[in-house]
PAZAPA-4460 file (N, C-alpha, C; in steps of 0.05 Angstrom, whole numbers, plus 32768, in hexadecimal, padded with zeros to 4 digits):
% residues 115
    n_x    n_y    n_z   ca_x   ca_y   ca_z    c_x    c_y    c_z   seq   type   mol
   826A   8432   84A9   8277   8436   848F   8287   8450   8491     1      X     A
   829F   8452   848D   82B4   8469   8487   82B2   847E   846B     2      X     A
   82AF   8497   846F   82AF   849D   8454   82C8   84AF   8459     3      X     A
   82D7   84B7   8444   82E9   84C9   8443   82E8   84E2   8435     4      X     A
   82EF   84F0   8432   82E4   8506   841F   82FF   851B   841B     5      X     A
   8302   851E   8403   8322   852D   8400   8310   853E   83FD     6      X     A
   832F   855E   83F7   8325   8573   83EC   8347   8584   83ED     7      X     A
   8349   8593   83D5   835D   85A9   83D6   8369   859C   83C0     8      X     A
   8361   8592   83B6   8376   8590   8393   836D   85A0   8382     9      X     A
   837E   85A7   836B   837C   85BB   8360   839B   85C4   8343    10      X     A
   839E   85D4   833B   83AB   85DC   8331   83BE   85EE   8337    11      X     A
   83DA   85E8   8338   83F0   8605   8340   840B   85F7   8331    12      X     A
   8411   860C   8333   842D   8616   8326   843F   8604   832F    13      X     A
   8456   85F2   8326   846C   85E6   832A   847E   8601   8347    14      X     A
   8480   85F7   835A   848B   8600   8377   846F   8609   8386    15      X     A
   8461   860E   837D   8442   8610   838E   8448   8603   83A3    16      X     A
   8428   8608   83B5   8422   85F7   83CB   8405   85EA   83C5    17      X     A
   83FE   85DB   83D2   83E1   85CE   83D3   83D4   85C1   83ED    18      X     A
   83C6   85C2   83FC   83BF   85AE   8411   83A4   85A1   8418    19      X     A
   83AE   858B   8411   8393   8578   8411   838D   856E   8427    20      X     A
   8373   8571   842A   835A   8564   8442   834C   8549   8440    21      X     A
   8351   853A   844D   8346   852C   8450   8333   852B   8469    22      X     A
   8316   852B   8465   8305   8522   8478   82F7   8504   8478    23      X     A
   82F7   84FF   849B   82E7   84E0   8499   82D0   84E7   84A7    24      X     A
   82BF   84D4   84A6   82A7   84D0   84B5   82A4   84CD   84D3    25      X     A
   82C0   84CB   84D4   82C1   84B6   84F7   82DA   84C4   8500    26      X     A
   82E0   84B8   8517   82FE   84C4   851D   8310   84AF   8525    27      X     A
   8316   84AA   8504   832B   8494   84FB   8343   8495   84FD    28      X     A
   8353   84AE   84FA   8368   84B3   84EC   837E   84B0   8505    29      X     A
   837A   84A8   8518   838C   84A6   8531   8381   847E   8536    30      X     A
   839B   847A   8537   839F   845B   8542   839B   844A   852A    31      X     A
   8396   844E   8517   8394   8444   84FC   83AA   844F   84E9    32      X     A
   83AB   8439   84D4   83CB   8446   84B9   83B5   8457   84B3    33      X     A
   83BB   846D   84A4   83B6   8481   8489   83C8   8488   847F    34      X     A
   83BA   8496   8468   83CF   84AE   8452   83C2   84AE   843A    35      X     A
   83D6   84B9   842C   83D4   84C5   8416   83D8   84B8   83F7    36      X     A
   83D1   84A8   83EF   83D0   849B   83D6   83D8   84B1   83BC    37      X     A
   83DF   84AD   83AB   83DB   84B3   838B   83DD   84A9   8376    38      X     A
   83CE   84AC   835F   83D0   84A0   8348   83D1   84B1   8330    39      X     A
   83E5   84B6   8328   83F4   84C2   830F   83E3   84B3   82F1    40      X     A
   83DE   84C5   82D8   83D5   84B5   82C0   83E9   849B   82BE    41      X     A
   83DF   8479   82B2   83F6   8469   82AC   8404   8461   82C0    42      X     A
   83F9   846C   82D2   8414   845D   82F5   8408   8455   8309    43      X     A
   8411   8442   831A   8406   8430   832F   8400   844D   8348    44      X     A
   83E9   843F   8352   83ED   8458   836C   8403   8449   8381    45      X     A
   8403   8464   838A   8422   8467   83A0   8413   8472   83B7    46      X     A
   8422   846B   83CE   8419   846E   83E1   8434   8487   83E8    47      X     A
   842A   84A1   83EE   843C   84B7   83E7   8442   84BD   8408    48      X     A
   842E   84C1   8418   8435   84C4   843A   8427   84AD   844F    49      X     A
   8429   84AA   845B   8421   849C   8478   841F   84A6   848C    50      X     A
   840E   849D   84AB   8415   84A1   84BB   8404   847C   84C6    51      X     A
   8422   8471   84D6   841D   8455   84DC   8403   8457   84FA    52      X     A
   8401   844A   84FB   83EE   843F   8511   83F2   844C   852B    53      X     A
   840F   844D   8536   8423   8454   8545   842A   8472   8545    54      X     A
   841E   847E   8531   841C   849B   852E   8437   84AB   851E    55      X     A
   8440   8499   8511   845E   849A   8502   8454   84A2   84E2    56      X     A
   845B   84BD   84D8   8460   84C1   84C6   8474   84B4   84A9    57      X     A
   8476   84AE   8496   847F   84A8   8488   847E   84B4   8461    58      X     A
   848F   84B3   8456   848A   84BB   843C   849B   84B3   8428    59      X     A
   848F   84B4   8411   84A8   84AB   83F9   84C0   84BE   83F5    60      X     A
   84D1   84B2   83EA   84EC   84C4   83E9   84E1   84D9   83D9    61      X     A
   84D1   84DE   83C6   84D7   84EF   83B3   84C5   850C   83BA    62      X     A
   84B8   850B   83D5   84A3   8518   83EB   84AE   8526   83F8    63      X     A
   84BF   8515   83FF   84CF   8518   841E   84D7   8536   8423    64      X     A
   84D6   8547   8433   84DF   8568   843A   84C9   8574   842F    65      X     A
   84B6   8569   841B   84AC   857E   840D   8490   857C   8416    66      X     A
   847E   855F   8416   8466   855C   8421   8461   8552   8440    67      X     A
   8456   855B   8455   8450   8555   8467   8436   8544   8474    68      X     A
   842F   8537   8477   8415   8527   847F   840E   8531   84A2    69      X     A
   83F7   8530   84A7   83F1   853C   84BA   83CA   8535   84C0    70      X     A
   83CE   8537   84DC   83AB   8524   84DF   83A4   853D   84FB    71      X     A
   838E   853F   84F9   837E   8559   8511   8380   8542   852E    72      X     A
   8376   855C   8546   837A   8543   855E   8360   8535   855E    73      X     A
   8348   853D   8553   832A   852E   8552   8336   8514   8540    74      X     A
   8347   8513   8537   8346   84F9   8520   833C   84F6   850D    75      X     A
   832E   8509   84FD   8316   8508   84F4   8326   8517   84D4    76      X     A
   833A   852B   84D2   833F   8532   84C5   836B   8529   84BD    77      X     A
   8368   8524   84A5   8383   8517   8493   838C   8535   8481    78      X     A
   83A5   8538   8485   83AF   8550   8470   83C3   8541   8468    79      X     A
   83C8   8552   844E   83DF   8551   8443   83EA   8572   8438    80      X     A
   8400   857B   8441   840E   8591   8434   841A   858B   8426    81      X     A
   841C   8595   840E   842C   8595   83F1   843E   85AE   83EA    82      X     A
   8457   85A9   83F5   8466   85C8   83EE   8479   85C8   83D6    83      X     A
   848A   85D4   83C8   849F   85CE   83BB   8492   85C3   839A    84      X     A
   8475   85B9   839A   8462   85AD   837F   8471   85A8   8361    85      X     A
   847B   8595   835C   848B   8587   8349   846C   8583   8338    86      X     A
   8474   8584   8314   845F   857D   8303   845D   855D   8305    87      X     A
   8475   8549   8313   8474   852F   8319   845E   8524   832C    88      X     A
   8453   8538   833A   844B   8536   8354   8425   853C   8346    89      X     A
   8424   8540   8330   840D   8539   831B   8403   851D   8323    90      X     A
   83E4   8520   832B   83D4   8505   8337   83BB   8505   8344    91      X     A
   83B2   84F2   8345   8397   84FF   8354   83A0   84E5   8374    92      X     A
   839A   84F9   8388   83A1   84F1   8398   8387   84E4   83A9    93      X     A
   8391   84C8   83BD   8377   84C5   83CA   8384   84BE   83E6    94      X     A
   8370   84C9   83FC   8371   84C5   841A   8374   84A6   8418    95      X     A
   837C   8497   842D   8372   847E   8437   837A   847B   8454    96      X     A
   836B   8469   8459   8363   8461   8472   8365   8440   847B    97      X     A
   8371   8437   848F   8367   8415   848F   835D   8412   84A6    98      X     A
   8344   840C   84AE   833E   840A   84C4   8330   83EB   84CF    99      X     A
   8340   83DF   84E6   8339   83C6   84EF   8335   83B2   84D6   100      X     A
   8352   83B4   84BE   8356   83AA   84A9   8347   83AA   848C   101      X     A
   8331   83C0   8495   8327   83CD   8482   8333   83E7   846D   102      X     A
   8333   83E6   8452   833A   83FB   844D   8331   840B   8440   103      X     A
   832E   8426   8448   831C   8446   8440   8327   8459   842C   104      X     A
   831D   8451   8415   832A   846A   83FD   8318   8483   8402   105      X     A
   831A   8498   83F8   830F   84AF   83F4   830B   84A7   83CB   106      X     A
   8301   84C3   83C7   8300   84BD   83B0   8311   84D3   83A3   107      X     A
   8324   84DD   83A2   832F   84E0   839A   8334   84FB   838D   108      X     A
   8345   8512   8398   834F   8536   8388   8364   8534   837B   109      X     A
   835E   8543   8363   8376   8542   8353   8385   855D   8359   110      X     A
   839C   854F   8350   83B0   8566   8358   83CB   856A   8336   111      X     A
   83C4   8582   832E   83D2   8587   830F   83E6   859D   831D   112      X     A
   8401   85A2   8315   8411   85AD   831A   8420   85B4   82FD   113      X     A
   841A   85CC   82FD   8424   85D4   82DE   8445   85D9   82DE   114      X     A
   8453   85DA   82C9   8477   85D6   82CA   8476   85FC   82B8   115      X     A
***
């Protein structure tokens, strides 16, 4: 069984930084999709970064320059850097994982960005 475990959300100022951890149980995070989910009050979650199977980063346009996604060489550890912090960017965010078509939520850090 996979567990995930965020950490680093929190509260800052509109242009802040923030960077979230994700830890797994295993050392998943190489050769498998992950990233970075969020869910805003009232809004579908979004899948905000990636990194594909293939080791290819990816992100939504509205991210892009500002958040970076990033995984340790053990596998074991998922980041996300948050630079530039828009009050839009308000959500609680969750790790995921899919492994051998399984898929691994964390449970979830919130992240408030004041304007």
């Amino acid at each position: 069984q996979v567990q995930l475990v965020e950490s680093g959300g929190g509260l800052v100022q509109a242009g802040g930084s923030l960077r979230l951890s994700c830890a797994a149980s295993g050392s998943i995070f190489g050769g498998n999709f992950v990233g970075w989910y969020r869910q805003a009050p009232g809004k579908q979650r979004e899948l905000v970064a990636s990194i594909s199977s293939a080791g290819r980063p990816n992100y939504i346009d509205s991210v892009k320059g500002r958040f970076t996604i990033s995984k340790d060489n053990a596998n074991v550890g998922l980041y996300l850097q948050m630079n530039s912090l828009k009050p839009e960017d308000t959500a609680v965010y969750y790790c995921y994982a899919e492994v051998r078509r399984v898929a691994y939520w964390g449970q979830g850090t919130q992240v408030t960005v004041s304007s």
